[in-house]
DSSP file (Angstrom, degrees, kcal/mol; ACC not computed):
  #  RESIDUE AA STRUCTURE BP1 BP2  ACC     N-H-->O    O-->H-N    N-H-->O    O-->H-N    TCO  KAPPA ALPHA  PHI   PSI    X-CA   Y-CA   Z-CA
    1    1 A X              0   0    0      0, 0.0     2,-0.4     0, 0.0    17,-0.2   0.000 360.0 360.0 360.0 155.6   -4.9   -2.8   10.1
    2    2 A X  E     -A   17   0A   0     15,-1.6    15,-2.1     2,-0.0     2,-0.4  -0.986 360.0-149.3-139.8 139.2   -7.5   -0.3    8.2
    3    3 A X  E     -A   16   0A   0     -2,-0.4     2,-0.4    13,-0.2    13,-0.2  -0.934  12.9-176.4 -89.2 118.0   -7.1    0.5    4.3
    4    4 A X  E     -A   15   0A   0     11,-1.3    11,-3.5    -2,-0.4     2,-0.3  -0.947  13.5-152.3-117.3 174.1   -8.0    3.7    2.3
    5    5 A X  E     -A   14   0A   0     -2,-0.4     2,-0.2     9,-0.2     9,-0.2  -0.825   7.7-166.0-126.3 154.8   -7.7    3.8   -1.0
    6    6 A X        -     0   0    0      7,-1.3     7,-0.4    -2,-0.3     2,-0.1  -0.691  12.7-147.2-163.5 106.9   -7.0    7.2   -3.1
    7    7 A X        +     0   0    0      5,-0.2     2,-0.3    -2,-0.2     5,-0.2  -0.203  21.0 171.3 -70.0 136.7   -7.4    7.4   -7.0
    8    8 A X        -     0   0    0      1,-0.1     4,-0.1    -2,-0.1    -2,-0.0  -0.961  41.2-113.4-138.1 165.8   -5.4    9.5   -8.8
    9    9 A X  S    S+     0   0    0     -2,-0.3    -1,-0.1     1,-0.2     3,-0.1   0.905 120.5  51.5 -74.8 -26.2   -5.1    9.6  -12.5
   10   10 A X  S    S-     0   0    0      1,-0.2    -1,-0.2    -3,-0.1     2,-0.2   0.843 128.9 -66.5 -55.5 -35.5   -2.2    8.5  -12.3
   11   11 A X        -     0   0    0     30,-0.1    -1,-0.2    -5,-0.1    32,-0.2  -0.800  50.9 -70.4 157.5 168.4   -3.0    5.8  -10.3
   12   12 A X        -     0   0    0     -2,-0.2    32,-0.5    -5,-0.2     2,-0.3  -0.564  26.2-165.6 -91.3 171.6   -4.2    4.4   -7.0
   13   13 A X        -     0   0    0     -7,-0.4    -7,-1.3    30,-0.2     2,-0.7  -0.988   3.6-159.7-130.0 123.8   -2.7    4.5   -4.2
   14   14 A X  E     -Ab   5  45A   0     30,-2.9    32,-1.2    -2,-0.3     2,-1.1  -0.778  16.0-154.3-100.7 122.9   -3.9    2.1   -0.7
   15   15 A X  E     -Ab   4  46A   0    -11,-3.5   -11,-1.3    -2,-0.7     2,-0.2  -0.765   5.0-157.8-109.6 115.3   -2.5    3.4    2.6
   16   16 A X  E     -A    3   0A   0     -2,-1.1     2,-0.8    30,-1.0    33,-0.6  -0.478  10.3-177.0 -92.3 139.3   -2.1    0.9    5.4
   17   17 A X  E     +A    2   0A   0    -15,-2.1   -15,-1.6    -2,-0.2     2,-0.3  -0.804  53.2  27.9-139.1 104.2   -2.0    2.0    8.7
   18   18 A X  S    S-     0   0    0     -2,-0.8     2,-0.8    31,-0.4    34,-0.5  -0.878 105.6 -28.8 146.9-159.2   -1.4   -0.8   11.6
   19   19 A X        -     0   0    0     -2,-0.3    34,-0.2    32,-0.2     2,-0.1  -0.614  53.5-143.2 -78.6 106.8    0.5   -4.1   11.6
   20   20 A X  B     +e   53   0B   0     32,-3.4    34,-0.7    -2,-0.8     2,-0.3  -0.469  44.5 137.1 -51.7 132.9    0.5   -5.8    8.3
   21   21 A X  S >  S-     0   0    0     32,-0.2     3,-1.8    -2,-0.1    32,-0.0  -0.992  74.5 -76.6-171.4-164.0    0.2   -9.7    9.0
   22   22 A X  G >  S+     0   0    0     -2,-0.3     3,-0.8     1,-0.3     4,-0.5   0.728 124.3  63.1 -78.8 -22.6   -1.4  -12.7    8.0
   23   23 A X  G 3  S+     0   0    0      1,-0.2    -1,-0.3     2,-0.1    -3,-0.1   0.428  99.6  50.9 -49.6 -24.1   -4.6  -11.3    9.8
   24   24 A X  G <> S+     0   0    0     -3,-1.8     4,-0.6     2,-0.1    -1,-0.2  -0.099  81.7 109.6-147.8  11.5   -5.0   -8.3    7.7
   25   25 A X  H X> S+     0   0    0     -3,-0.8     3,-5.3     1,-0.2     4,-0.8   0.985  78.9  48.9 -70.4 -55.5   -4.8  -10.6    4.1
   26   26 A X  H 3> S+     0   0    0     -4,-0.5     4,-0.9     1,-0.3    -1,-0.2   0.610 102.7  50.8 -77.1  -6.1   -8.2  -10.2    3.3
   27   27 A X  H 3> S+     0   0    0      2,-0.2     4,-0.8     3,-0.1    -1,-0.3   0.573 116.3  47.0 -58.1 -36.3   -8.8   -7.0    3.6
   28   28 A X  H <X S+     0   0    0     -3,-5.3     4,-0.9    -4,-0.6    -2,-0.2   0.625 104.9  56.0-112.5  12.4   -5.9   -6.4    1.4
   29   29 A X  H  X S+     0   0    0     -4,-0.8     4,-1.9     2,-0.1     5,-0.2   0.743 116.2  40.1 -19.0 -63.1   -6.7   -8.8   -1.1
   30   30 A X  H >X S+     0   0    0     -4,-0.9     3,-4.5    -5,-0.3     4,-1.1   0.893 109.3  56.9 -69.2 -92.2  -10.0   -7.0   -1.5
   31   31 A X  H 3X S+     0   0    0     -4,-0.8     4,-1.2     1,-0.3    -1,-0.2   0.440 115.8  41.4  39.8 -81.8   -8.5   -3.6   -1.2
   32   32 A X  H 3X S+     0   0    0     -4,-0.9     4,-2.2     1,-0.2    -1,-0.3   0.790 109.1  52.1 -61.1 -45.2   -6.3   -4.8   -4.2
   33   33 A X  H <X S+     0   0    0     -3,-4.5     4,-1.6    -4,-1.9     5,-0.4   0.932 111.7  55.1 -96.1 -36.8   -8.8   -6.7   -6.6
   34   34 A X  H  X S+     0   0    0     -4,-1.1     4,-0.7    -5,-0.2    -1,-0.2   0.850 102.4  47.1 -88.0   7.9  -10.9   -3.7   -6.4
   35   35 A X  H ><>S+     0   0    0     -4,-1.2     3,-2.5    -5,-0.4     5,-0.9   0.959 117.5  45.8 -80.2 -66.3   -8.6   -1.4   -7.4
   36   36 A X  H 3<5S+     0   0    0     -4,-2.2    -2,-0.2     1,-0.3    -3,-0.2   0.566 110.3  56.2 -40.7 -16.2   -7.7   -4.0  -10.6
   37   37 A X  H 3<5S+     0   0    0     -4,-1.6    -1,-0.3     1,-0.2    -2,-0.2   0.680 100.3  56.0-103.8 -27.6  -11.4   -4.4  -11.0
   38   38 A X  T <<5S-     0   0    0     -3,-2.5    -1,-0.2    -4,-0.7    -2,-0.2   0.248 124.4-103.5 -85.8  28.0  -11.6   -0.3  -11.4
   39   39 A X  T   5 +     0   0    0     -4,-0.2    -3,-0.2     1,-0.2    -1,-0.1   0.338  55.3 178.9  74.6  -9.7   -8.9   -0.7  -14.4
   40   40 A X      < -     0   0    0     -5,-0.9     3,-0.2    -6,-0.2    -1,-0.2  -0.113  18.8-171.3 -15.5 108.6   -6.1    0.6  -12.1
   41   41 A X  S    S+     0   0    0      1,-0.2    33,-2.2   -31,-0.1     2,-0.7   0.593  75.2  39.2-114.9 -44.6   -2.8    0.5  -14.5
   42   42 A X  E     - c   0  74A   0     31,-0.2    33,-0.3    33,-0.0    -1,-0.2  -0.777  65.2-164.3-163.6 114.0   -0.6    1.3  -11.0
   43   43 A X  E     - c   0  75A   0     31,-1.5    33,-1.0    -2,-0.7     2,-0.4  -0.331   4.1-172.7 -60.3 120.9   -0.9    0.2   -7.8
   44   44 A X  E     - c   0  76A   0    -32,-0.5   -30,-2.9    -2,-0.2     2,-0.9  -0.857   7.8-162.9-136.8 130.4    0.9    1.9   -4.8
   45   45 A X  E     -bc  14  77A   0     31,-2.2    33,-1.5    -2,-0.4     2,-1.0  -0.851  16.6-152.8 -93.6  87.3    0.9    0.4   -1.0
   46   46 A X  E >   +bc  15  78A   0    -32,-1.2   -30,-1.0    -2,-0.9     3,-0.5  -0.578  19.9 175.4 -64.6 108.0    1.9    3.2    1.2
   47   47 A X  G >   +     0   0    0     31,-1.8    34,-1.9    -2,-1.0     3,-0.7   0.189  46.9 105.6 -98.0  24.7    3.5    1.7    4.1
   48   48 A X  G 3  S+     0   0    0     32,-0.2    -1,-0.2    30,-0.2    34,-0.1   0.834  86.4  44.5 -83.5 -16.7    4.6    4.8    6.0
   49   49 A X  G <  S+     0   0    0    -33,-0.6     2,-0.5    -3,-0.5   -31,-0.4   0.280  92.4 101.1 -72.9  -4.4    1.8    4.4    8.7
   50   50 A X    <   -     0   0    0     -3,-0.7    31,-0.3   -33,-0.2    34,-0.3  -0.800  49.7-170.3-102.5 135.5    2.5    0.1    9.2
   51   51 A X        +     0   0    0     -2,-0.5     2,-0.5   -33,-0.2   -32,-0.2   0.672  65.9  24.3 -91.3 -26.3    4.6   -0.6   12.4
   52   52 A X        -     0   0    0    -34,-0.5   -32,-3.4    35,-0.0     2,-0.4  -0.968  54.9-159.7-147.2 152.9    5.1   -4.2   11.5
   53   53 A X  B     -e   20   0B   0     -2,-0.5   -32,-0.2   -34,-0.2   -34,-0.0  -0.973  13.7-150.6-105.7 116.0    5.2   -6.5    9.0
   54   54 A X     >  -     0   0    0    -34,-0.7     4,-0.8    -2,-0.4   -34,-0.0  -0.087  33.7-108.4 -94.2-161.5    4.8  -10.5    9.3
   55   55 A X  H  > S+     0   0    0      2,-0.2     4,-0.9     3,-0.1     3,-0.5   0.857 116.7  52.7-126.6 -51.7    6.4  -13.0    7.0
   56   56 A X  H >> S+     0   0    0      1,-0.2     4,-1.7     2,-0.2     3,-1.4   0.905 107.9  54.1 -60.4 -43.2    2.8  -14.0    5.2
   57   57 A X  H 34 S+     0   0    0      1,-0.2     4,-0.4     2,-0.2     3,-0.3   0.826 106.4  51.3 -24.7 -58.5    2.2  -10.3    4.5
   58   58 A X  H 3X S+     0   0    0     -4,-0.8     4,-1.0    -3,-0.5    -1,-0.2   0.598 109.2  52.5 -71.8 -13.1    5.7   -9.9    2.7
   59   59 A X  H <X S+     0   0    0     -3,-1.4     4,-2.1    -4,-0.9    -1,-0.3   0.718 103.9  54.6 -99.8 -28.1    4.9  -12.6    0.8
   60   60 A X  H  X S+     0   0    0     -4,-1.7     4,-0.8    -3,-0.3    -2,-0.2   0.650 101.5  55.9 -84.3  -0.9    1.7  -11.4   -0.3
   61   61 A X  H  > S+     0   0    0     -4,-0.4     4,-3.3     2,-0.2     5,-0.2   0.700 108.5  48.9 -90.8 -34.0    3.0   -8.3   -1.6
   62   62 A X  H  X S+     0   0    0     -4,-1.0     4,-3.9     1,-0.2     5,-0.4   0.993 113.6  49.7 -68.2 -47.3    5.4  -10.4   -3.8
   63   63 A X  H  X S+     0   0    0     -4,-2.1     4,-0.8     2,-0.2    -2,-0.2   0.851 108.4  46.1 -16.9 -67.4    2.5  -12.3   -4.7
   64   64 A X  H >X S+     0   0    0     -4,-0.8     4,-0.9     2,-0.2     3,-0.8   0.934 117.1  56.0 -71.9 -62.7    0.3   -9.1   -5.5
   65   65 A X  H >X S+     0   0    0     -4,-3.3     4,-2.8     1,-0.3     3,-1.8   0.898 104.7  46.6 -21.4 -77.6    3.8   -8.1   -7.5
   66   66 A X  H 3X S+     0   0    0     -4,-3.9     4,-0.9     1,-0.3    -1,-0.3   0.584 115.1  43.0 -71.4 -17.5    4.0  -10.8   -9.5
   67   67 A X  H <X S+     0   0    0     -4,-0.8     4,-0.7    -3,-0.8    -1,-0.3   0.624 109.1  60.1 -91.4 -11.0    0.2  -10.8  -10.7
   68   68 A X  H XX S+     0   0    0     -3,-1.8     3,-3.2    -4,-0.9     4,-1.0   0.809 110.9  42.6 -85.2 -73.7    0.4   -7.0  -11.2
   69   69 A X  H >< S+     0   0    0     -4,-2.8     3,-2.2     1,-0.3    -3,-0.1   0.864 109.4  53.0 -21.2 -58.0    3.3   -7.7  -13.8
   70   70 A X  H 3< S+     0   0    0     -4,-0.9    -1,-0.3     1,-0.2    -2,-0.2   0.796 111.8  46.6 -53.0 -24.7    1.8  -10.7  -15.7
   71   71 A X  H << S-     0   0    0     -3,-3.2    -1,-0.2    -4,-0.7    -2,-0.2   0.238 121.0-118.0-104.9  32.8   -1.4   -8.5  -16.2
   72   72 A X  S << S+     0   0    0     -3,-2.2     2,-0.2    -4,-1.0    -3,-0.2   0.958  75.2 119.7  26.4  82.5    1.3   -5.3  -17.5
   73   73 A X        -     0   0    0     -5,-0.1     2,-0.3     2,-0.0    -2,-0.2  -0.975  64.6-114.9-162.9 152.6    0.4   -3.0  -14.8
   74   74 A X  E     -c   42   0A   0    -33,-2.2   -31,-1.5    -2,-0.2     2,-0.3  -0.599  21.2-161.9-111.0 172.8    2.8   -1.8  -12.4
   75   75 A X  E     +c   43   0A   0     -2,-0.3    23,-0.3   -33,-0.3     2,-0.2  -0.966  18.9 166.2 170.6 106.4    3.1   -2.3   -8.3
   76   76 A X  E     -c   44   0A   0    -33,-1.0   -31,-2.2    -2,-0.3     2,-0.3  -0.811  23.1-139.5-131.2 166.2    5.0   -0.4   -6.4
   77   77 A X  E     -cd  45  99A   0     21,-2.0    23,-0.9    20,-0.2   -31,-0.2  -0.852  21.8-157.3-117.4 171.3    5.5    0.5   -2.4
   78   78 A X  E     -cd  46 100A   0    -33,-1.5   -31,-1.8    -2,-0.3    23,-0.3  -0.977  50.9 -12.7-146.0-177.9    6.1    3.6   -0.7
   79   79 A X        -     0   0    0     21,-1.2     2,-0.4    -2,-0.2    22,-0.1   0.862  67.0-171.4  28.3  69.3    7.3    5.6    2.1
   80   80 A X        -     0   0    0     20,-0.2     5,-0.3     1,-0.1   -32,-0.2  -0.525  33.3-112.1-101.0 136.2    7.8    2.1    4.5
   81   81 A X    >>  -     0   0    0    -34,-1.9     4,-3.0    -2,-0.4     3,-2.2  -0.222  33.5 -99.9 -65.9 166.1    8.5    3.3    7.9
   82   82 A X  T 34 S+     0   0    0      1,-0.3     5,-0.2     2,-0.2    -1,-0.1   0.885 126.6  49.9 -59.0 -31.7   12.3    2.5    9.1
   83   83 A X  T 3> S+     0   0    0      1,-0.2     4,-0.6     2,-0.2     3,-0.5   0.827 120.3  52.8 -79.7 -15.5   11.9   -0.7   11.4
   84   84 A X  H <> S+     0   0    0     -3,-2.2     4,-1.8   -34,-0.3     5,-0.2   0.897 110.4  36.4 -64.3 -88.3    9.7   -1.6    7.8
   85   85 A X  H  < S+     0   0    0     -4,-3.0    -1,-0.3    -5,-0.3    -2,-0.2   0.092 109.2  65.6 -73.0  34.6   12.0   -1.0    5.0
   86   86 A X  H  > S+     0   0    0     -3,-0.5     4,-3.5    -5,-0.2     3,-0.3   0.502 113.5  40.0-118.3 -43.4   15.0   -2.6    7.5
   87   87 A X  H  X S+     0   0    0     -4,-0.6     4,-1.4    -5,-0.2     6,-0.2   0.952 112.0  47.8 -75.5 -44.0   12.6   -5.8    7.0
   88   88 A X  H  <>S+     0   0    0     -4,-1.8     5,-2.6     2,-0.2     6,-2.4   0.613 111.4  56.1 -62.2 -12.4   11.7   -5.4    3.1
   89   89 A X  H >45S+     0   0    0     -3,-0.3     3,-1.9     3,-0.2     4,-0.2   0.957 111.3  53.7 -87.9 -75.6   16.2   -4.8    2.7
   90   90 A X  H 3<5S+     0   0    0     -4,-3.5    -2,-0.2     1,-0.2    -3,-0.1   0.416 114.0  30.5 -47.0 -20.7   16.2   -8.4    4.5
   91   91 A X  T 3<5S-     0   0    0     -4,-1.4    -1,-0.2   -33,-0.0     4,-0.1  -0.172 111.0-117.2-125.6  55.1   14.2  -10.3    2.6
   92   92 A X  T X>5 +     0   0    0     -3,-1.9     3,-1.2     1,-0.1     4,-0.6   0.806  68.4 137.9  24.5  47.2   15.0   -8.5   -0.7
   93   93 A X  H >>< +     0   0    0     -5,-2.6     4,-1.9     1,-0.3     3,-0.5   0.819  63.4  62.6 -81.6 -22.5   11.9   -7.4   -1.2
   94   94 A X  H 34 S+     0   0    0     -6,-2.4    -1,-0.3    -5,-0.2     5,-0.2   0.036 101.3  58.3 -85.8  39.0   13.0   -4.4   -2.1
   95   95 A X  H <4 S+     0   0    0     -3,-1.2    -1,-0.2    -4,-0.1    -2,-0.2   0.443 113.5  37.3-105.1 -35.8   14.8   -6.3   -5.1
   96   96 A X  H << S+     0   0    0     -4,-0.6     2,-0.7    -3,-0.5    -2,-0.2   0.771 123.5  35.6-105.5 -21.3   11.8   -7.7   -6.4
   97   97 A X  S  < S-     0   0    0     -4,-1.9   -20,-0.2    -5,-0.2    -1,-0.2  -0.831  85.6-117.9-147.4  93.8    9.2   -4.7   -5.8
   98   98 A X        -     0   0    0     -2,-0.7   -21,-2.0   -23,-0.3     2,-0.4   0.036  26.3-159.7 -45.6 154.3   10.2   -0.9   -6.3
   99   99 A X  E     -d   77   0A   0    -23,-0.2   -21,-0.2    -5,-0.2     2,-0.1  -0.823   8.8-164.5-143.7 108.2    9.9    1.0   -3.2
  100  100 A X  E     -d   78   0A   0    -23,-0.9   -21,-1.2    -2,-0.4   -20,-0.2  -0.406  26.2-134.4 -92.5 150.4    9.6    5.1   -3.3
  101  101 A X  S    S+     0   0    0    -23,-0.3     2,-0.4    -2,-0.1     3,-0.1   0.231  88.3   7.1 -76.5 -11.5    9.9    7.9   -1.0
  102  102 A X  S  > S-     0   0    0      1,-0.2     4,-1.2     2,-0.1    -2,-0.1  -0.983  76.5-102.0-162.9 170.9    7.0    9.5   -2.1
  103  103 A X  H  >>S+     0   0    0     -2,-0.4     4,-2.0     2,-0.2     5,-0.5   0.992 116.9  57.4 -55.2 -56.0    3.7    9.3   -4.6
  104  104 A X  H >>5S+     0   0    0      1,-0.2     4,-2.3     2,-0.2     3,-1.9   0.761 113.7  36.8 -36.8 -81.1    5.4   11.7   -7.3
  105  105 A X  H 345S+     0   0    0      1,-0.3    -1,-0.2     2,-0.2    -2,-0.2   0.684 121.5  48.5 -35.0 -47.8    8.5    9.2   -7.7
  106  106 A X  H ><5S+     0   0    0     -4,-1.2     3,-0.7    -3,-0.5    -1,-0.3   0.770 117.6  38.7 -86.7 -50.2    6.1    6.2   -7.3
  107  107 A X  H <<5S+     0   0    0     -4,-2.0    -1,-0.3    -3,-1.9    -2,-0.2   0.828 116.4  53.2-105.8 -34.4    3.5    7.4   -9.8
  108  108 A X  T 3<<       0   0    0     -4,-2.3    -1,-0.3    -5,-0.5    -2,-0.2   0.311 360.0 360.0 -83.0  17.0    6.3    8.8  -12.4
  109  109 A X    <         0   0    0     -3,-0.7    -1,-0.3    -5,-0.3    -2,-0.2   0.347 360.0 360.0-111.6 360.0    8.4    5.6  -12.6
């Protein structure tokens, strides 16, 4: 999986392009803590280029979620391609962690 990252004032955004998996934590770990380390206020993971997701991945995003919240800063996904969000529905991740169709929506909520 490969990361770029794109600052906005609104916020950044990281776009994953390959198979998310357990393979590919530390890269987004990093990815992530330097975006928090550059003052980032709101996170978005554009998943519309990852073809799979594994079970540790999903878990790290709740993870990612749940630290984003505690430090009041906000974590969002977006665009997750269909076999993608079919998987995020199933293990209600898209309960715990908003998930947008596009940056505008994602950066204005």
């Amino acid at each position: 999986m490969t990361i770029s990252e794109s600052v906005r004032p609104s916020g950044t955004v990281l776009r994953l392009d390959g198979n998310f998996t357990y393979d590919s934590r530390r890269e987004f770990k990093a990815s992530v803590e330097k975006a928090r380390q550059a003052g980032c206020r709101n996170l978005v993971v554009d998943l519309g280029r990852v073809n799979f997701v594994d079970s540790a991945a999903l878990g790290l995003l709740v993870l990612t979620s749940h630290q984003f919240q505690q430090e009041q800063r906000t974590f969002s996904l977006m665009r997750p391609a269909e076999k993608v969000a079919k998987l995020l529905a199933i293990a209600n991740i898209n309960r715990i962690i908003p998930v947008y169709e596009n940056e505008q929506a994602a950066h204005a909520a």
